[in-house]
C-alpha positions as CSV (number, residue, x, y, z in Angstrom):
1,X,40.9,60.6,188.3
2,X,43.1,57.7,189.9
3,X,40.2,55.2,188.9
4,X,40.1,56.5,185.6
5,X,43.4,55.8,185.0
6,X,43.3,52.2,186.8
7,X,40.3,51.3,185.0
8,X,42.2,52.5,181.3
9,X,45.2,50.8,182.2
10,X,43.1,47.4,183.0
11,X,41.2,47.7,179.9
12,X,44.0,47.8,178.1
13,X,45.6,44.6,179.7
14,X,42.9,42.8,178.7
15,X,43.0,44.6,174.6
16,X,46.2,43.5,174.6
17,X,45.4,40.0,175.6
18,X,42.8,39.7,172.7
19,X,45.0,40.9,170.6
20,X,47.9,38.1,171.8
21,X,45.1,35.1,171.5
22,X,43.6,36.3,168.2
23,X,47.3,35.7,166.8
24,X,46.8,32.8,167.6
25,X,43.8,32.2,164.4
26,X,43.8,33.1,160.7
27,X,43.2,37.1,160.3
28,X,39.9,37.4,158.6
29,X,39.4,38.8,155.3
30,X,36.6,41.4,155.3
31,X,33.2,41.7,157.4
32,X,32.7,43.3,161.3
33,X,35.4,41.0,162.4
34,X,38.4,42.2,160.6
35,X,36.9,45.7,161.5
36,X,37.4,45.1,165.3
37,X,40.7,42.8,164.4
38,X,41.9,46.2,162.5
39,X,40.6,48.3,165.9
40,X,42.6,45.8,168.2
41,X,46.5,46.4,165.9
42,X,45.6,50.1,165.8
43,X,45.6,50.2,169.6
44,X,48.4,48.2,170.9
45,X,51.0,48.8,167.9
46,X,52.0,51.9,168.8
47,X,53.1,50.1,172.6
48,X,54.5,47.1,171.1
49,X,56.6,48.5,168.1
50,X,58.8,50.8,170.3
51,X,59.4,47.3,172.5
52,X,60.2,45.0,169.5
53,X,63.3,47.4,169.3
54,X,64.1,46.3,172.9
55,X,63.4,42.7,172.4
56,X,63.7,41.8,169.0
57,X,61.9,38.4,167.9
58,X,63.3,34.7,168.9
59,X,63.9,33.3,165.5
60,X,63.1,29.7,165.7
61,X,64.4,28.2,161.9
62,X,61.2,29.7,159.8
63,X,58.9,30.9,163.1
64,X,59.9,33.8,165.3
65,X,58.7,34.4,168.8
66,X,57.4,37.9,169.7
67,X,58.1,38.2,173.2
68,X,57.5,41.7,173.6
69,X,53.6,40.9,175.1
70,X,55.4,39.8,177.9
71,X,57.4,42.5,178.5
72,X,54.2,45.1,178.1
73,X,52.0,42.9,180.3
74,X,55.2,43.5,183.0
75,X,55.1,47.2,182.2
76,X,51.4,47.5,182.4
77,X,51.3,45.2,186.0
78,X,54.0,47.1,187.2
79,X,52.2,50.4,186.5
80,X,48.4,49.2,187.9
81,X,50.5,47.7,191.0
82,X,52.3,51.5,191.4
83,X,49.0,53.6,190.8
84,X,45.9,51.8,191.8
């Protein structure tokens, strides 16, 4: 069950890293793409909007910085380094 759980918690690590390069492009429109883009938001919102109310975006004149990915890649190394 312990693996199970170390194996979860790792795959989500590396969701959550697709999901923090990927912002880095254009969102696609429509097609299989936007499909798994959709897929990607629809797991890690649900960590990283409680967080944004802990760390609220760096405003940088008409950019803002979302550091909370940092904070839940801390969370989630803290929590493989406790359990596996």
């Amino acid at each position: 069950m312990r693996r199970i759980v170390c194996d979860l918690l790792l795959l989500y690590w590396i969701v959550l890293l697709i999901r923090v390069l990927s912002s880095w492009f254009p969102r696609p429109m429509s097609g299989p793409l936007r499909t798994v883009w959709n897929a990607i938001y629809a797991v890690t919102d649900p960590v990283l909007r409680p967080l944004r109310g802990l760390i609220p975006p760096l405003r940088a004149g008409a950019m803002a910085m979302d550091f909370t990915p940092v904070l839940a890649f801390v969370i989630l190394l803290v929590l493989i380094q406790a359990i596996c």
